[in-house]
BABATI-787813 format. One line per 2 residues: number of its first residue (from 1); their letters; for each residue x, y, z of C-alpha. Coordinates in pm, whole numbers, plus 50000, padded with zeros to 5 digits. Example, Ala and Ser with C-alpha at 12.3 -4.5 7.8 and 13.67 -1.06 7.14 Angstrom:
REM residues 2
1 = as = 51230/49550/50780  51367/49894/50714
***
This chain:
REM residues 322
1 = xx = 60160/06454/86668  60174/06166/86439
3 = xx = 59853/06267/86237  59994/06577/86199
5 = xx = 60315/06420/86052  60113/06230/85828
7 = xx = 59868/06514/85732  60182/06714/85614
9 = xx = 60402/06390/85401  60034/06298/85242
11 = xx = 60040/06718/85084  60384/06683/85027
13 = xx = 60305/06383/84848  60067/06556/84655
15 = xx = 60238/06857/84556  60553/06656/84396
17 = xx = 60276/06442/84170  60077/06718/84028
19 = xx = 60133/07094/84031  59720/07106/83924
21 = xx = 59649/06917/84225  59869/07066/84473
23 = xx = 59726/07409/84345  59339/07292/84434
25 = xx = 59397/07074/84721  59709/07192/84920
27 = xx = 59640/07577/84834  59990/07743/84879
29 = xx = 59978/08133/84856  60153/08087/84510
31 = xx = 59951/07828/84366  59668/08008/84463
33 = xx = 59750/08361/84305  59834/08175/83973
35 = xx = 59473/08217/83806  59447/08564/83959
37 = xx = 59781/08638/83780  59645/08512/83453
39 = xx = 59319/08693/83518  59514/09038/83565
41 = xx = 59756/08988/83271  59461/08859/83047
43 = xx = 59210/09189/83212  59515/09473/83148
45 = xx = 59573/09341/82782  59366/09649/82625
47 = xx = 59314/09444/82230  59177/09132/82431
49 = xx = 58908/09352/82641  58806/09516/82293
51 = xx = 58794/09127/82166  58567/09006/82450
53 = xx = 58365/09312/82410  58266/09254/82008
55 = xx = 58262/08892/82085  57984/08941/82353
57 = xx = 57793/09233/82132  57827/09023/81826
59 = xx = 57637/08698/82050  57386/08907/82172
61 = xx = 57314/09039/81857  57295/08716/81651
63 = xx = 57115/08489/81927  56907/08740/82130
65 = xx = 56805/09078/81937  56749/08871/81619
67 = xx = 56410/08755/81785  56299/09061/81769
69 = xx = 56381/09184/81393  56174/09052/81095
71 = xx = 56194/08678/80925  56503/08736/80687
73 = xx = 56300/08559/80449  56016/08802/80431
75 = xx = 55986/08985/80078  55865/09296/80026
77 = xx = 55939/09410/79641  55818/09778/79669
79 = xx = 56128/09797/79948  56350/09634/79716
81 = xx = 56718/09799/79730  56646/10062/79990
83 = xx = 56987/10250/80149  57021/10231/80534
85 = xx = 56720/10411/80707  56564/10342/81065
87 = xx = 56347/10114/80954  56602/09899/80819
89 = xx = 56903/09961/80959  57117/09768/80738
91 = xx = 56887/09868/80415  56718/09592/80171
93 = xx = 56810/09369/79919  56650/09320/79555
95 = xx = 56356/09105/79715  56316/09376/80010
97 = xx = 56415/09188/80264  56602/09347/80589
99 = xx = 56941/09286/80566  57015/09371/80887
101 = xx = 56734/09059/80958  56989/08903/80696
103 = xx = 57335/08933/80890  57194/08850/81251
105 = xx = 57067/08553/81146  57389/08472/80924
107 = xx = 57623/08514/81214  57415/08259/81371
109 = xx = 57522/08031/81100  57885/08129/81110
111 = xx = 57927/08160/81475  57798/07838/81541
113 = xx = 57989/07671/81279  58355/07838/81419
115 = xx = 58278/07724/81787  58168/07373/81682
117 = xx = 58481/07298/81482  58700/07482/81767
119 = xx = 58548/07181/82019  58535/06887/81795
121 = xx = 58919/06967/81572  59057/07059/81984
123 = xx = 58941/06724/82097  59068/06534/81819
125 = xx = 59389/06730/81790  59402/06672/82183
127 = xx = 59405/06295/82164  59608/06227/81842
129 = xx = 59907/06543/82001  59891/06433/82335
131 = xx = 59933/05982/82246  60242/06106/82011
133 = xx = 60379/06349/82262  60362/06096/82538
135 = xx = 60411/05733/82376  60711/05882/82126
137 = xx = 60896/05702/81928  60820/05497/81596
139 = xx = 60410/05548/81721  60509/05934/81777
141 = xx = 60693/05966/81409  60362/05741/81251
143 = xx = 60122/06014/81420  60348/06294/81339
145 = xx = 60350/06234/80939  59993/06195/80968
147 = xx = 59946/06518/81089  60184/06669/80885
149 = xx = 60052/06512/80535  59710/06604/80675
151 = xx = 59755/06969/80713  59934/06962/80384
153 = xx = 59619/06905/80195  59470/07144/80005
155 = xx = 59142/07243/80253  58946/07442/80018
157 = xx = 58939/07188/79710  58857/06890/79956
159 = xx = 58567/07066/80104  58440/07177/79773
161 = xx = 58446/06826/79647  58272/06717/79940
163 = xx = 57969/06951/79999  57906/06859/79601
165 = xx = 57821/06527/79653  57518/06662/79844
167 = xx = 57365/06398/80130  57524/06137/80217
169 = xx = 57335/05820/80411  57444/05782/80788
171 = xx = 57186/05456/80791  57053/05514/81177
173 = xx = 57093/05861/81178  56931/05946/80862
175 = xx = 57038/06200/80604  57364/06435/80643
177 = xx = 57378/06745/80403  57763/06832/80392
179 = xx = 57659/07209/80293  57437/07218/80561
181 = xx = 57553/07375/80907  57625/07051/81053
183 = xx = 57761/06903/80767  58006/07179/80739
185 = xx = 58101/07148/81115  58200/06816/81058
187 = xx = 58428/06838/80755  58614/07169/80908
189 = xx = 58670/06961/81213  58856/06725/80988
191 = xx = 59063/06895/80883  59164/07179/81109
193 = xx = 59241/06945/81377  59643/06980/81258
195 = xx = 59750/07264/81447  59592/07139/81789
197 = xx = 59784/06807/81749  60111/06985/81715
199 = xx = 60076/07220/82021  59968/06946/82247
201 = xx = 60222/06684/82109  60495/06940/82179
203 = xx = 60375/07031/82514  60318/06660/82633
205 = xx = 60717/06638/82483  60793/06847/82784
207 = xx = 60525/06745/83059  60597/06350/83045
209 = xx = 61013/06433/83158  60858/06588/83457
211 = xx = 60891/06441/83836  60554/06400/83903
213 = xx = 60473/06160/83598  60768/05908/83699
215 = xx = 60584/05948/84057  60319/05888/83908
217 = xx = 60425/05587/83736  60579/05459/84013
219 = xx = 60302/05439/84158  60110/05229/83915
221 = xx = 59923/05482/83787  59812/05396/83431
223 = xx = 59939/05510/83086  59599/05692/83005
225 = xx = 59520/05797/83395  59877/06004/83346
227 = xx = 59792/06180/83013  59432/06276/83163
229 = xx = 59528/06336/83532  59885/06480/83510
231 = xx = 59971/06569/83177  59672/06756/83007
233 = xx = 59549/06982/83265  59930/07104/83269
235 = xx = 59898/07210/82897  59546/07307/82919
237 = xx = 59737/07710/82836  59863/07625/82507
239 = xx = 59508/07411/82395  59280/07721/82506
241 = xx = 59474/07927/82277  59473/07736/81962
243 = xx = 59143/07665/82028  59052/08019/81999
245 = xx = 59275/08074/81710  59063/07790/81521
247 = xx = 58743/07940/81593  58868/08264/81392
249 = xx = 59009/07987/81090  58672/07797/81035
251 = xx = 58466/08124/81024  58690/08223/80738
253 = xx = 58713/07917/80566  58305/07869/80625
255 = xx = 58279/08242/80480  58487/08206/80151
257 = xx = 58334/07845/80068  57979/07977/80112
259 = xx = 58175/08297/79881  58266/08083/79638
261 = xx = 57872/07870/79625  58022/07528/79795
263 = xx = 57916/07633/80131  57588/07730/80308
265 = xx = 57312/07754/80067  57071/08022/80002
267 = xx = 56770/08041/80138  56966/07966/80465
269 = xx = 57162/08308/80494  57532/08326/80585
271 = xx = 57801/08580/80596  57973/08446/80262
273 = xx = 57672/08373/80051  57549/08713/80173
275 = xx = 57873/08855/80001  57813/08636/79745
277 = xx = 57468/08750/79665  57581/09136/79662
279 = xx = 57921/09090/79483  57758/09189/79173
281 = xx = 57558/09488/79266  57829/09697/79524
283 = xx = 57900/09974/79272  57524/10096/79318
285 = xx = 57393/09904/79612  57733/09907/79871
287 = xx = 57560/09834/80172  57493/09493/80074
289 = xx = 57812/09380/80065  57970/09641/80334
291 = xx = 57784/09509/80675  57852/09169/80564
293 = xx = 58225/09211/80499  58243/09473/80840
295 = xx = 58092/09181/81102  58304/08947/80915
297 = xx = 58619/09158/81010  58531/09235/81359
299 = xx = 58427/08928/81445  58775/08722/81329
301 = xx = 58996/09027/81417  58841/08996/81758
303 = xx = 58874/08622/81794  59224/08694/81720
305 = xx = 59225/08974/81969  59109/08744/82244
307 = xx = 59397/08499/82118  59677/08717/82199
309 = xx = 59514/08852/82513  59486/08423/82628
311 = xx = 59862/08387/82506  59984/08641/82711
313 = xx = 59820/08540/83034  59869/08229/83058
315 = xx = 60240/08291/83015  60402/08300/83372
317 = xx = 60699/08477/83274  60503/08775/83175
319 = xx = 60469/09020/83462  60108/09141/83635
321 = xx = 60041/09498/83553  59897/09670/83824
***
């Protein structure tokens, strides 16, 4: 009888520190229907479905059927500025190259590029949002300004300044080229990190005023074992969804610098240098610079798509359709 007493204060216990934890340890009915709720609200949003569906298509195409279509580098000049046959689906260029070869291994480029900044901006937007949200005061209003003087800059300017100083020396780990793939990860993470901060500093505003942190803390749990244990996981919602929202950001911004020549450089093909390449020749040649512009569309209007879908699920107050 005693265990038993024990057994149920220790999962009381437990389910006043941490909703997260009561919902994987304790399993009530409700806390274990929670994910399936999000699930169904996130599988009946229609525009989300569509989203994922493109999203997956669009990955298949750029890092599985592009091992089977020809070296986008390969020239052939007697094909040179051939329309859309079924040899090449896409049609050719002026050096005959497939340019469906061309966009496949483009969206590589670009698809890497948006999910590496939407990792490395989240987890520094993460850690500056979520020490402001949860230390407040003078140290909240320092990080806060940051932020805000930080997404005030000008991106497009500061990136183009940037990639034009070319390599830059990392001593141990040799050469970085700032137009390069990597390069470009880096500086979009940099400064795209802005919005995360915000949403997390906001939400850990909230999460810190909650029961379960001062039970926490009263229970000498640390400062940072709080934030990690208690407080993130319980705005994990809100960080999945600007995370996806940044993904569909740094593909643009990637796009119109490689547009405008600061970006990825040819020979390395990319959605915006692609563009760039064709701008001049779309009154006779429009293929060239339609496929480009089309998988840019679908691919960030999806991305958004999936965005709204995330938004709406993991919002409680939204009911299940059945």
């Amino acid at each position: 009888m005693s265990m038993r007493i024990g057994d149920e204060s220790a999962r009381t216990r437990a389910e006043w520190l941490d909703p997260v934890l009561a919902s994987n340890e304790t399993a009530t009915p409700e806390s274990r229907t929670e994910w399936k709720r999000a699930r169904s609200r996130f599988a009946h949003h229609v525009p989300a479905m569509v989203g994922v569906g493109v999203l997956v298509v669009m990955t298949i195409l750029c890092f599985v059927v592009v091992r089977f279509v020809p070296s986008p580098t390969d020239l052939h000049l007697r094909n040179a500025f051939e329309p859309p046959s079924s040899a090449h689906w896409f049609g050719t260029d002026e050096l005959g190259r497939d340019s469906f070869s061309r966009v496949l291994h483009g969206g590589q480029v670009s698809l890497r590029i948006g999910l590496g900044v939407a990792l490395l901006s989240t987890a520094i937007g993460v850690v500056i949002g979520a020490l402001a949200g949860f230390y407040g005061g003078w140290f909240d209003g320092l990080l806060m300004r940051f932020t805000d003087l930080w997404i005030a800059l000008p991106a497009l300017p500061i990136l183009a300044i940037a990639v034009s100083i070319g390599s830059v020396d990392l001593c141990p780990f040799g050469d970085l080229d700032l137009g390069g793939p990597l390069g470009m990860t880096l500086l979009l993470s940099l400064l795209l990190w802005g919005s995360v901060a915000r949403v997390v500093r906001g939400a850990t505003l909230s999460l810190r005023e909650r029961d379960y942190v001062d039970a926490a803390r009263a229970m000498g749990a640390s400062n940072p074992r709080i934030i990690v244990r208690h407080v993130l996981p319980n705005c994990l919602g809100p960080i999945v969804v600007t995370a996806t929202l940044v993904v569909a950001e740094a593909i643009l911004v990637e796009t119109t610098l490689s547009f405008l020549g600061f970006g990825i450089q040819p020979p390395t093909p990319s959605w915006g240098n692609l563009l760039s390449d064709s701008i001049g020749t779309v009154e006779d040649y429009w293929w060239l610079t339609v496929f480009p512009g089309l998988v840019i569309f679908l691919t960030v209007l999806a991305v958004n798509f999936v965005g709204d879908g995330l938004r709406e699920a993991l919002d409680p107050r939204r009911p299940v359709r059945l």
